[in-house]
N, CA, C and O atoms as CSV, one atom per row, in Angstrom:
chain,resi,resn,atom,element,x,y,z
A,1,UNK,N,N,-216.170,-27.370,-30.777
A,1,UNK,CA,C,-216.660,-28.583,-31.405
A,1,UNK,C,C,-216.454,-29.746,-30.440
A,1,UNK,O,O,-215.380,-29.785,-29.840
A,2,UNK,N,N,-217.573,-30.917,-30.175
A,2,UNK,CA,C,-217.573,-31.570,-29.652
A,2,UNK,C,C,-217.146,-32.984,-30.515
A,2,UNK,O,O,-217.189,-32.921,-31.743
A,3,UNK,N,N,-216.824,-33.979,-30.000
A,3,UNK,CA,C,-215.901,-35.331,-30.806
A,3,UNK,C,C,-216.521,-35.965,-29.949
A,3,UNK,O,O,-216.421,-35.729,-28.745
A,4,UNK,N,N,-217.539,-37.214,-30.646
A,4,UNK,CA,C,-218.171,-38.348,-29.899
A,4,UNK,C,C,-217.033,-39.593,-30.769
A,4,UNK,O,O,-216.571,-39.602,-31.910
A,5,UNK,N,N,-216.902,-40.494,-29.669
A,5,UNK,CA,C,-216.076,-41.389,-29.822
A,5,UNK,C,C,-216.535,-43.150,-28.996
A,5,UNK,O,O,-216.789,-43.418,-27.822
A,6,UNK,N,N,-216.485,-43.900,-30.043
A,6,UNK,CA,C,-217.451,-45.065,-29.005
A,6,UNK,C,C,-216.713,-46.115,-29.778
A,6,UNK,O,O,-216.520,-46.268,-30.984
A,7,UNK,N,N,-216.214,-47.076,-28.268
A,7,UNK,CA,C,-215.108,-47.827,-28.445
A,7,UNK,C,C,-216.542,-48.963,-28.119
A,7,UNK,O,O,-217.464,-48.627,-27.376
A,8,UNK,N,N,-216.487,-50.284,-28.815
A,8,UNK,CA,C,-216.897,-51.571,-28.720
A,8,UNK,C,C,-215.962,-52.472,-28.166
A,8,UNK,O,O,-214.810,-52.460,-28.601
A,9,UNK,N,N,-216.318,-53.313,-27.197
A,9,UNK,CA,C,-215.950,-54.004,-26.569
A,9,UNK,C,C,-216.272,-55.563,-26.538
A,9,UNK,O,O,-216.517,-55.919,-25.386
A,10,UNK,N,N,-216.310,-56.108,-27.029
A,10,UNK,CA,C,-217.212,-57.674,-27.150
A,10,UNK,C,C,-216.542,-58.636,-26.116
A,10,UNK,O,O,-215.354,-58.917,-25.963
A,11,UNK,N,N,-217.694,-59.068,-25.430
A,11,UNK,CA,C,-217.709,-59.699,-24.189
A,11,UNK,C,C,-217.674,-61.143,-24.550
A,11,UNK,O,O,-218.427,-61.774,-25.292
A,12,UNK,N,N,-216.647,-61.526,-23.869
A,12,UNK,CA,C,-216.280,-63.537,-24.192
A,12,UNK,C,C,-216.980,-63.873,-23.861
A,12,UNK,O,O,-217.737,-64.386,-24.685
A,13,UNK,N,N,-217.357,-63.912,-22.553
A,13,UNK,CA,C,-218.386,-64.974,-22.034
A,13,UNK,C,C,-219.737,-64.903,-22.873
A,13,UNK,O,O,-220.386,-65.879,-23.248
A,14,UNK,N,N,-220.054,-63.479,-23.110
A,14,UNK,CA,C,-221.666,-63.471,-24.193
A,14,UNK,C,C,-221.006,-63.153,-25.183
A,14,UNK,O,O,-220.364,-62.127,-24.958
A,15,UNK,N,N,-220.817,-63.672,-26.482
A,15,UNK,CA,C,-220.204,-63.313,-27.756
A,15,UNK,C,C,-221.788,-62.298,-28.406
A,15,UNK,O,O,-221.939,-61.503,-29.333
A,16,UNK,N,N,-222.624,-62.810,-27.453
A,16,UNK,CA,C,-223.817,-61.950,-28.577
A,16,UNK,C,C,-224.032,-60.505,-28.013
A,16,UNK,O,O,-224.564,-59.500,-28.485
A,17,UNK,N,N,-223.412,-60.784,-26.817
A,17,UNK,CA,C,-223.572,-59.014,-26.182
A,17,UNK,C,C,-221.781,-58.048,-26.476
A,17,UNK,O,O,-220.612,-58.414,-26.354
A,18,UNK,N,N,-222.361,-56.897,-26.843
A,18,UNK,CA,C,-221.269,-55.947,-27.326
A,18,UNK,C,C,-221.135,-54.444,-26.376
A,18,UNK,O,O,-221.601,-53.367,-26.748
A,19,UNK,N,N,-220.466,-54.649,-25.219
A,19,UNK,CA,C,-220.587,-53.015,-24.335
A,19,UNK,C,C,-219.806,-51.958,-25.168
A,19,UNK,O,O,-219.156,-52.349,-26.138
A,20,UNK,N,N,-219.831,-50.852,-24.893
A,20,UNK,CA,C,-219.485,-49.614,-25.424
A,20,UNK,C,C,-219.139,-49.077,-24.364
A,20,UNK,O,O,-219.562,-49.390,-23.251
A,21,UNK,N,N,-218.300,-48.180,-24.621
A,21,UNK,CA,C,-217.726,-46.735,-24.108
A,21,UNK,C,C,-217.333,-45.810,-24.615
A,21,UNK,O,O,-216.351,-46.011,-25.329
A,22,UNK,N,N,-217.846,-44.382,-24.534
A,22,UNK,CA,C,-218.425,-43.394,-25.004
A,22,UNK,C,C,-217.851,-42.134,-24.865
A,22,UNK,O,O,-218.318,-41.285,-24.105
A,23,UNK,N,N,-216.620,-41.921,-25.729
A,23,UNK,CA,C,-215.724,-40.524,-25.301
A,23,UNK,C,C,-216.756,-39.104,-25.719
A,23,UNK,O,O,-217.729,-38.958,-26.457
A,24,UNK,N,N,-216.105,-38.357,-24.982
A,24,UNK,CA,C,-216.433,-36.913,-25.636
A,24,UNK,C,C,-215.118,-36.122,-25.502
A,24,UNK,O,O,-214.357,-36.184,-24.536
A,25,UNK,N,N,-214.946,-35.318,-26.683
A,25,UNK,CA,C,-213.392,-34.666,-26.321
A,25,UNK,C,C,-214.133,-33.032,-26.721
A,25,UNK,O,O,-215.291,-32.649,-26.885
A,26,UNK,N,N,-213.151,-32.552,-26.753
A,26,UNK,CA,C,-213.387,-31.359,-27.000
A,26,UNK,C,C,-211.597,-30.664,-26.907
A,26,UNK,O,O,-210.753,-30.955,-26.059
A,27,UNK,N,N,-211.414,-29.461,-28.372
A,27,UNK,CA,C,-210.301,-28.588,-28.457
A,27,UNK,C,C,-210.490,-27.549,-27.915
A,27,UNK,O,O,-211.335,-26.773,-28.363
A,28,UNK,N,N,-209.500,-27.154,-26.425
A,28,UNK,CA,C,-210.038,-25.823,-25.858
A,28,UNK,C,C,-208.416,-25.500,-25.987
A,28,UNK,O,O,-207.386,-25.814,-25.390
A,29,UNK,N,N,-208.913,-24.455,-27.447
A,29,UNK,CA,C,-207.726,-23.117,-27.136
A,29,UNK,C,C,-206.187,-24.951,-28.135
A,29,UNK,O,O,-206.275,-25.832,-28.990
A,30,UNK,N,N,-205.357,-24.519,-27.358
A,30,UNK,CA,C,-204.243,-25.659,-27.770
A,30,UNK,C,C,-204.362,-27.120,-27.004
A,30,UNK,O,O,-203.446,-27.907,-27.241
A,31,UNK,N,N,-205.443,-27.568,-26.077
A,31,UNK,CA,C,-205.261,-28.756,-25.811
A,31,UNK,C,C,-206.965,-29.139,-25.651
A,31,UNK,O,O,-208.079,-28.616,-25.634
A,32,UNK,N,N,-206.267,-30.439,-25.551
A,32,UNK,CA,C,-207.364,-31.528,-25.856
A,32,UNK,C,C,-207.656,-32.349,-24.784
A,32,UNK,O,O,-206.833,-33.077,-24.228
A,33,UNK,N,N,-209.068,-32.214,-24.427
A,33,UNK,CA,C,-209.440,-32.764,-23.416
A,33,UNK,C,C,-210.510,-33.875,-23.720
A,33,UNK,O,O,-211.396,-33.607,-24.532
A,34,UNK,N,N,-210.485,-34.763,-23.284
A,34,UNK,CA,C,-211.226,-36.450,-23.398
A,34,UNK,C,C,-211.364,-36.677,-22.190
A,34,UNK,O,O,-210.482,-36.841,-21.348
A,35,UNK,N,N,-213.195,-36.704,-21.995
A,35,UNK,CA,C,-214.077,-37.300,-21.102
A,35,UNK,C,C,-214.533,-38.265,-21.829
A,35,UNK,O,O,-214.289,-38.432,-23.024
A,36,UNK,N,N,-215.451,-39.172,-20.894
A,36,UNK,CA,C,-216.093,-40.487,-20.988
A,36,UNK,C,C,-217.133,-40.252,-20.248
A,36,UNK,O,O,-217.037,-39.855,-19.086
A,37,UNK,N,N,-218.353,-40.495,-20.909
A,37,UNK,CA,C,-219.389,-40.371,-20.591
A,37,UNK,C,C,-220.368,-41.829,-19.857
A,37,UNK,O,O,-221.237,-42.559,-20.333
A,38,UNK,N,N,-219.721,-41.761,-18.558
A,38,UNK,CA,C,-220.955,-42.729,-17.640
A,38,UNK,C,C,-222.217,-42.787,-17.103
A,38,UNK,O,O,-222.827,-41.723,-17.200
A,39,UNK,N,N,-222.719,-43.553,-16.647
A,39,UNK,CA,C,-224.273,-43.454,-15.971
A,39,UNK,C,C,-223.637,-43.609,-14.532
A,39,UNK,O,O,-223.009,-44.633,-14.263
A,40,UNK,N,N,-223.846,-42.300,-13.337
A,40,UNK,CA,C,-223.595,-42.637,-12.137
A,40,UNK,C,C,-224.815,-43.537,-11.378
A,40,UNK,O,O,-225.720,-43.945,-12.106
A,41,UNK,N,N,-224.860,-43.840,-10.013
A,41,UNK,CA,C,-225.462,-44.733,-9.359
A,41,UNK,C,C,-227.039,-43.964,-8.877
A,41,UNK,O,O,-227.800,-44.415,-8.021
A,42,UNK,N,N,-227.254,-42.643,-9.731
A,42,UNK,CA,C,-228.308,-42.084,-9.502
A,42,UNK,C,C,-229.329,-42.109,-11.071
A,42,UNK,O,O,-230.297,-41.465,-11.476
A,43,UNK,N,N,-228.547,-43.135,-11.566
A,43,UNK,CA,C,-228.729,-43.643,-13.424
A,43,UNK,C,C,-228.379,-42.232,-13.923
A,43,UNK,O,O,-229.168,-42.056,-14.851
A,44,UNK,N,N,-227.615,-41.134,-13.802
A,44,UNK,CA,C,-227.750,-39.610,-14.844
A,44,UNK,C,C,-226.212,-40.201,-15.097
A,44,UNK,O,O,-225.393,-40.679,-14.311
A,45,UNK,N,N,-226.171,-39.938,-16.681
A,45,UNK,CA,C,-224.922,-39.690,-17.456
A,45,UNK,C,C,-224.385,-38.772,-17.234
A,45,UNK,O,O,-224.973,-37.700,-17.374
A,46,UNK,N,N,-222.900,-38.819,-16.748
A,46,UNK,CA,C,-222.095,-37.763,-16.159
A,46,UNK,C,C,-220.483,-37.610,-17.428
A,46,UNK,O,O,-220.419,-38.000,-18.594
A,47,UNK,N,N,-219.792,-37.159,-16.888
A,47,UNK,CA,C,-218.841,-36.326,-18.003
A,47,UNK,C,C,-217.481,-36.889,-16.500
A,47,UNK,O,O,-217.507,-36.585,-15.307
A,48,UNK,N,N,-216.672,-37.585,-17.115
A,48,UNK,CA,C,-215.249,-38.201,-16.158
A,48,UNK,C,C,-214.472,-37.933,-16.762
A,48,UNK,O,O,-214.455,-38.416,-17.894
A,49,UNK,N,N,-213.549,-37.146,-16.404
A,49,UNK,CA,C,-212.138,-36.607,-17.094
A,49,UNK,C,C,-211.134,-37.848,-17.187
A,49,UNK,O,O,-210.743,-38.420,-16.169
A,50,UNK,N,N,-210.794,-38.177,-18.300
A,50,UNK,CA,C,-209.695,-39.267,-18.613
A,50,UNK,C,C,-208.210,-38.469,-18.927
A,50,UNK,O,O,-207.251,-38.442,-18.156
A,51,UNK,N,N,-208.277,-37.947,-20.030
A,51,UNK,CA,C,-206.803,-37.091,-20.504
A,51,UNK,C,C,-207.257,-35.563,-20.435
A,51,UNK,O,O,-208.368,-35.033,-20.459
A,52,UNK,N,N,-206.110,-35.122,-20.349
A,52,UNK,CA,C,-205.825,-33.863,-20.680
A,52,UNK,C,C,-204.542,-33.374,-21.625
A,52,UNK,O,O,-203.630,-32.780,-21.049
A,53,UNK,N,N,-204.475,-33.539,-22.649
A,53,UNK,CA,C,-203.383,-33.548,-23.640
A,53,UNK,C,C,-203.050,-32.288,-24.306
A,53,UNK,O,O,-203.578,-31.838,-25.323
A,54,UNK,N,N,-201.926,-31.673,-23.475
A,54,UNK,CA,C,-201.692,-29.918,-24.514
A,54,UNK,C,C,-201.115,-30.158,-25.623
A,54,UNK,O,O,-201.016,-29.134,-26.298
A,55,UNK,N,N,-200.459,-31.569,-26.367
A,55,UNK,CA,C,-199.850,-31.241,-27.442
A,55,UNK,C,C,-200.160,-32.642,-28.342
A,55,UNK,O,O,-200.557,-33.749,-27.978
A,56,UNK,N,N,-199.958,-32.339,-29.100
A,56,UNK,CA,C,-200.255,-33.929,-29.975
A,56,UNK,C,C,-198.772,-35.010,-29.789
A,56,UNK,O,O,-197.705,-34.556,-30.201
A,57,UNK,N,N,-198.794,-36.106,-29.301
A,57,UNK,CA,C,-197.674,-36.507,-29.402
A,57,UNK,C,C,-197.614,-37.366,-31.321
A,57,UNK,O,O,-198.624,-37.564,-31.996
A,58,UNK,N,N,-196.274,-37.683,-31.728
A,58,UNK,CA,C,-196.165,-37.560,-33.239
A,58,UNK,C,C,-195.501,-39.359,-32.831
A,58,UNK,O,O,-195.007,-39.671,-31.747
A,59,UNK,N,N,-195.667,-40.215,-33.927
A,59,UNK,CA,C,-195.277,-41.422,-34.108
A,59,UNK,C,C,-193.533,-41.452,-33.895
A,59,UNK,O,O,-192.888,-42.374,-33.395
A,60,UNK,N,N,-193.147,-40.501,-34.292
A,60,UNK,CA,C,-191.566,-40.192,-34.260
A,60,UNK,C,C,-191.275,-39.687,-32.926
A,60,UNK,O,O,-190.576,-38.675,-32.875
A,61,UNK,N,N,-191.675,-40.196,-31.852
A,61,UNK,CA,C,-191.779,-39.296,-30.582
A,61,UNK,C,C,-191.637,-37.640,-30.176
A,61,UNK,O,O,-191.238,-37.122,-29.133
A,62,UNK,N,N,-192.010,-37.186,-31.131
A,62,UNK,CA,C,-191.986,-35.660,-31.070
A,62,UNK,C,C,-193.200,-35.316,-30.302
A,62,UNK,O,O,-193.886,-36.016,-29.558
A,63,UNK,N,N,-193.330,-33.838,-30.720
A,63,UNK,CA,C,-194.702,-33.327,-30.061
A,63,UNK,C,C,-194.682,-31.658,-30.776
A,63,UNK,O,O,-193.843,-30.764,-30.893
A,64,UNK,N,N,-196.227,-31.881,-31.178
A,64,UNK,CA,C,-196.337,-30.439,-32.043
A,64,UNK,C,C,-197.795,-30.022,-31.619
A,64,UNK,O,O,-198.614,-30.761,-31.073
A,65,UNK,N,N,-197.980,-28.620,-31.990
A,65,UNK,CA,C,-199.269,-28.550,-32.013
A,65,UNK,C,C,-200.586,-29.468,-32.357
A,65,UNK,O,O,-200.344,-30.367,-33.162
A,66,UNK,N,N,-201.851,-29.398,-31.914
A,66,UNK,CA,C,-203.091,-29.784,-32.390
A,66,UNK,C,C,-203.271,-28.648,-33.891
A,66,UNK,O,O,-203.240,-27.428,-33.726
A,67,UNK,N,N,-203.455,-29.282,-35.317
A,67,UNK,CA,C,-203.924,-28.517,-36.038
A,67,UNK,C,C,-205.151,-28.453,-35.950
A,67,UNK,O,O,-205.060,-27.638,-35.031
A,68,UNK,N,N,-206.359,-28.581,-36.080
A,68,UNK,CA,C,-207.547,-28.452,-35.570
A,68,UNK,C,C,-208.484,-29.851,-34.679
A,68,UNK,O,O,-207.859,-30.801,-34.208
A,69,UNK,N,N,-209.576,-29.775,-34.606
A,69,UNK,CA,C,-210.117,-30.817,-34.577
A,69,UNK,C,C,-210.198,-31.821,-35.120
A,69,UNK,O,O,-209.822,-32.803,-34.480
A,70,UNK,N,N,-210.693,-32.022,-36.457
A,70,UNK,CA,C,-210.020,-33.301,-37.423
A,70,UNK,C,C,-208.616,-33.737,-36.773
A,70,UNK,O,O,-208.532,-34.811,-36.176
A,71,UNK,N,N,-207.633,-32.963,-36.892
A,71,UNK,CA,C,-206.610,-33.548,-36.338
A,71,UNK,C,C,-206.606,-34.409,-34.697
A,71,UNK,O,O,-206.065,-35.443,-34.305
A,72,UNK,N,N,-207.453,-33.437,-34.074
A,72,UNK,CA,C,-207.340,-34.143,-32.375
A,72,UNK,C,C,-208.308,-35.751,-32.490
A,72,UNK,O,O,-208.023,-36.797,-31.907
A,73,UNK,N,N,-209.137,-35.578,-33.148
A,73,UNK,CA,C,-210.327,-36.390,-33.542
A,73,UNK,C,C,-208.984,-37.479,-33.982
A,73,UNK,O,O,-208.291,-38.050,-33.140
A,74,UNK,N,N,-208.843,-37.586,-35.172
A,74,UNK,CA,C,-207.580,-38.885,-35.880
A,74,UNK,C,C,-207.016,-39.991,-34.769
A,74,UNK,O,O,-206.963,-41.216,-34.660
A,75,UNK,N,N,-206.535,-38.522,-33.829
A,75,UNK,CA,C,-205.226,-38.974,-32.525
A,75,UNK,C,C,-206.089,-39.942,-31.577
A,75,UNK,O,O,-205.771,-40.941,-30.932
A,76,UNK,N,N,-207.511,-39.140,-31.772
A,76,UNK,CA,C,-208.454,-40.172,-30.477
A,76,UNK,C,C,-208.549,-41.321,-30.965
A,76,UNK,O,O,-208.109,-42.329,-30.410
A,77,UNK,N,N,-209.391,-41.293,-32.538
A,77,UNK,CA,C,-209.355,-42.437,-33.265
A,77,UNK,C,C,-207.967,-43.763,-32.988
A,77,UNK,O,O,-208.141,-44.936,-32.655
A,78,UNK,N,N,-207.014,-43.252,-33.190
A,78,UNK,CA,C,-206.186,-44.143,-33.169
A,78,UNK,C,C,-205.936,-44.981,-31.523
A,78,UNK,O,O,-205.882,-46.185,-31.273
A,79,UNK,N,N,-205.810,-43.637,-30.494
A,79,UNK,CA,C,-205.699,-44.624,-29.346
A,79,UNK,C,C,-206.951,-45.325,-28.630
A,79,UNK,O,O,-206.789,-46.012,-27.622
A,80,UNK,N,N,-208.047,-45.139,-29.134
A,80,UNK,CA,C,-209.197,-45.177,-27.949
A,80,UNK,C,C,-209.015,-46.874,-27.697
A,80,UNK,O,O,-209.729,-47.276,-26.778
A,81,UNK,N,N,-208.310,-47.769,-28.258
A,81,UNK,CA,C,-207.884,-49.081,-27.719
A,81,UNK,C,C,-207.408,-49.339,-26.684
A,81,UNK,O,O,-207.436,-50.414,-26.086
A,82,UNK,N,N,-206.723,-47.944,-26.263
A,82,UNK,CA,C,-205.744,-47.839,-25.349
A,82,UNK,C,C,-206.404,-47.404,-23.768
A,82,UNK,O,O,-205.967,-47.619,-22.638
A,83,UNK,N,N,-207.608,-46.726,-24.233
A,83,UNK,CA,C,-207.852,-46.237,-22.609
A,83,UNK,C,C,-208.993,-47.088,-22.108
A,83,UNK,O,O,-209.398,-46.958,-20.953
């Protein structure tokens, strides 16, 4: 299963223009991998490895398994502020 993820960005200087950036993750096996999907300088949308995450980290600083996708999906949800 693929996880599209699109972070908005609103630009100060143009309050009327809004950029995006455009995850794709995917659960292979126990870890979780998150690309970002760019346009290289030949204009083709390409696939850039950002994380590679084998375990879910937990608010309590632990670390446990990914229960499925929904679950890896949540974890993206919450940080994509962050990358």
């Amino acid at each position: 299963m693929t996880i599209t993820t699109i972070k908005e960005i609103p630009d100060a200087a143009h309050p009327d223009i809004i950029k995006t950036r455009t995850f794709k993750s995917e659960l292979a096996g126990s870890v979780l991998i998150i690309k970002e999907l760019v346009v290289d300088e030949n204009n083709q949308e390409v696939e850039m490895l950002l994380v590679t995450q084998p375990w879910k980290p937990n608010p309590d600083g632990t670390r446990s398994n990914w229960i499925n996708e929904d679950d890896a999906s949540n974890w993206i949800e919450s940080i994509k502020n962050t990358l």
